[in-house]
C-alpha positions in Angstrom: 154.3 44.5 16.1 157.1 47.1 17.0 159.6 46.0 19.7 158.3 47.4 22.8 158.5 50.9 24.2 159.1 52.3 28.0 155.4 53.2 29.2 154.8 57.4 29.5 154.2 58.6 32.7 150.8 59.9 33.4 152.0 63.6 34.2 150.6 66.7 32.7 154.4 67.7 32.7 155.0 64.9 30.5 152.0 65.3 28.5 152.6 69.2 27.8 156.8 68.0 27.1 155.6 65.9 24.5 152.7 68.3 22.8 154.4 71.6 22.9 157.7 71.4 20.2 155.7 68.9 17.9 152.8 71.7 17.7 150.7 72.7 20.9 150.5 76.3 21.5 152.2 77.1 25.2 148.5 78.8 25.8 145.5 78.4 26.1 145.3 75.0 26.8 147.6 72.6 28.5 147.4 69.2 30.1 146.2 69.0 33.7 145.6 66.6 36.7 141.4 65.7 37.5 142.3 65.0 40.8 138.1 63.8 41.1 134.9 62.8 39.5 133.0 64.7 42.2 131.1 67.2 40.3 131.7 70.1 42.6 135.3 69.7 41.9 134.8 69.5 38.0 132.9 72.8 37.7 136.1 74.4 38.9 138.2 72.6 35.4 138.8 75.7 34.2 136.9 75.7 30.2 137.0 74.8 27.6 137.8 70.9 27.9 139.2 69.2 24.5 139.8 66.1 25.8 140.2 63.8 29.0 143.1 60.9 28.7 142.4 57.9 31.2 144.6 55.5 32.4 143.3 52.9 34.0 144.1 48.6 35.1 143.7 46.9 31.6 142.6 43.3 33.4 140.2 41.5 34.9 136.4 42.0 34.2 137.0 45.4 33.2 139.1 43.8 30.7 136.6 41.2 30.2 133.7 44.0 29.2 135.7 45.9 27.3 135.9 42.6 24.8 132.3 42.1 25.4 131.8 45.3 24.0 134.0 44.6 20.9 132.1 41.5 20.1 128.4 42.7 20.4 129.0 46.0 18.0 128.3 48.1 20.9 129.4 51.8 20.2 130.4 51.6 16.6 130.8 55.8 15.9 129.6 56.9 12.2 131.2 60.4 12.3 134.1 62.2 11.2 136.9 61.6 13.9 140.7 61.2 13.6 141.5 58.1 14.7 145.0 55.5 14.3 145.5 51.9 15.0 147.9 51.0 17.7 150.5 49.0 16.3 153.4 49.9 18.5 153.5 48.1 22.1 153.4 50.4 25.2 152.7 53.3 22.6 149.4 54.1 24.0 150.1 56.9 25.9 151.7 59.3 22.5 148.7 56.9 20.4 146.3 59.0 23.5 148.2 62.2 23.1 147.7 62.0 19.0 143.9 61.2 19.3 143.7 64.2 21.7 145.5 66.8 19.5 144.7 65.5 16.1 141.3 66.2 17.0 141.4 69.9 18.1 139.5 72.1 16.3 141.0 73.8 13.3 143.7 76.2 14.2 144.3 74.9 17.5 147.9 73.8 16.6 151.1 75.6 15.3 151.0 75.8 11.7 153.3 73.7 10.1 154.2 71.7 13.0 154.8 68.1 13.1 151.4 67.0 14.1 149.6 69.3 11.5 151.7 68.1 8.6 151.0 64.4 10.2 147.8 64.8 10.1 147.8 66.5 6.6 149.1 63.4 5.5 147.5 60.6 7.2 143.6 62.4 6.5 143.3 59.7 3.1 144.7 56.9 4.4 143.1 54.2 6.5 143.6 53.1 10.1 146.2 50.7 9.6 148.3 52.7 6.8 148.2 56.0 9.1 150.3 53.4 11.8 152.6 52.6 9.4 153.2 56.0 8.1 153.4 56.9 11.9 156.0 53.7 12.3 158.4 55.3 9.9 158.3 59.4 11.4 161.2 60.2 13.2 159.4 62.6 15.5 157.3 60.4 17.3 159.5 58.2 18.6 161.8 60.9 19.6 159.1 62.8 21.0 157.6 59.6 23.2 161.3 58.6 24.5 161.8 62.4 25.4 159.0 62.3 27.1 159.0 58.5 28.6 162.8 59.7 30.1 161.2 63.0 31.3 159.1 61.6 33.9 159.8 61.8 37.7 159.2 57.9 37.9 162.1 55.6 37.4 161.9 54.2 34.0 160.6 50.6 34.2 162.9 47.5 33.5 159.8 45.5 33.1 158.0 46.5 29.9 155.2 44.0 30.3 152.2 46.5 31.4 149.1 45.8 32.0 147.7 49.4 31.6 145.8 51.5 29.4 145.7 54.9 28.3 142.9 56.0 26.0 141.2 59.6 25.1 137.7 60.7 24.7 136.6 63.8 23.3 133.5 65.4 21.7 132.6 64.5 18.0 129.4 65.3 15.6 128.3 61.8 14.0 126.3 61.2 10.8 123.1 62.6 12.7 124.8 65.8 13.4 124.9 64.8 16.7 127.4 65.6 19.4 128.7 62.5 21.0 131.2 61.1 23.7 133.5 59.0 21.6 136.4 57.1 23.3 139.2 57.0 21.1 141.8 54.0 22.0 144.2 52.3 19.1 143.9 48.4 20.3 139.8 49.1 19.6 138.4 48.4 16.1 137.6 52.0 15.7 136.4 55.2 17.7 133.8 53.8 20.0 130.3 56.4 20.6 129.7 56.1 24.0 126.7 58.4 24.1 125.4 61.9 23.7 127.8 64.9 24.9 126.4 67.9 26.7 129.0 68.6 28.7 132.3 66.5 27.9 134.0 66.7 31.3 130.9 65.6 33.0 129.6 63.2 30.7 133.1 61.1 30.8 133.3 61.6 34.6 130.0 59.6 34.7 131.2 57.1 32.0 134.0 56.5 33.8 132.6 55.7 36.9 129.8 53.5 35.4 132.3 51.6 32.6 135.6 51.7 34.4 135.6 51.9 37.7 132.8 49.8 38.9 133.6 47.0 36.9 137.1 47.0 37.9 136.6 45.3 41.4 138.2 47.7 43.5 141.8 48.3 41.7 142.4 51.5 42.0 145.3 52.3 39.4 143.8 54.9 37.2 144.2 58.3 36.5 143.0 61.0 34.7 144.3 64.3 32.9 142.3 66.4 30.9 143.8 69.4 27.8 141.6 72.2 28.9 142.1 76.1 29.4 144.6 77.6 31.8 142.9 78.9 34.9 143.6 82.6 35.8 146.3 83.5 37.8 
């Protein structure tokens, strides 16, 4: 395990500061705030949504499930999906931002950038070996300090966290089926957490259902979703 990094800041601002010079287009899609799970207020995200990054209190019995889950084989995804193991501590915010943007639809990043040419390289290897290779690049530890010393928030003497960020978007499995799957590095591998008809509304209810009502009333979590830019 890598020595410890500061925490990101969950801040679109942030988010977009990181994505834009290693590859994301400055339109059509940029990070954003989901301010609620109420449905009224979702149908006004504008479309389409790629992904939705949650950050939430990684203790407890939400903890506690999460393991259960693990253990049981609950969720195990058997489609094609870019996905890394977390090796780095406090890394899961970029290991989020990776899972989100490696998993774009073609075309949907700069040629030629950093994260295309990552992912180029990374598509044989294995979990573990795409961490390592990710270890050694320059540009994503220069890109997650940037960012991490961008925030608005202090930068944390304490590097002991005890919160999560993790990224779900829509994936096809072996069935040809279209599926939620939450992608988080400290998981043994992408985890299918049920069909997808509508990927912002699907993980709103997920979210409630898996995360918030078993986390016993802590309230530290946040959401941001990469979707289209609304009209001026």
């Amino acid at each position: 395990m890598a020595s410890k990094w500061v925490p990101l800041e969950a801040s679109p601002e942030v988010f977009n500061d990181w994505s834009r010079p290693l590859g994301l287009p400055d339109a059509p899609l940029s990070f954003q705030d989901l301010f609620s799970l109420d449905p009224e207020f979702l149908a006004f995200t504008p479309q389409p949504v790629r992904s939705v990054l949650l950050l939430f209190p990684s203790r407890g019995k939400l903890a506690e499930a999460r393991e259960a889950e693990e253990k049981t084989g609950e969720g195990k995804f058997d489609g094609n999906v870019w996905w890394i193991k977390q090796t780095i501590s406090n890394a899961c915010g970029s290991i989020g931002l990776l899972h989100t943007l490696l998993n774009l639809p073609e075309g949907s990043l700069k040629p030629d950038s950093p994260l295309v040419k990552f992912k180029a390289e990374t598509l044989p290897l294995d979990p573990l070996a795409r961490a390592k290779l990710l270890d050694e690049a320059d540009f994503f530890e220069e890109a997650h300090t940037a960012a991490a010393q961008s925030g608005q928030s202090a930068v944390p003497t304490d590097l002991d966290v005890d919160t999560h960020f993790i990224a779900f978007v829509e994936a096809t499995n072996a069935k040809g089926e279209k599926r939620v799957v939450e992608l988080d590095g400290s998981r043994s591998g992408p985890f299918d957490r049920g069909q997808c008809t509508d990927l912002l509304h699907d993980v709103a209810k997920i979210v409630k259902d898996k995360y918030i009502d078993r986390a016993e009333g802590d309230i530290n979590f946040n959401m941001i979703v990469l979707a289209g830019e609304a009209d001026d």
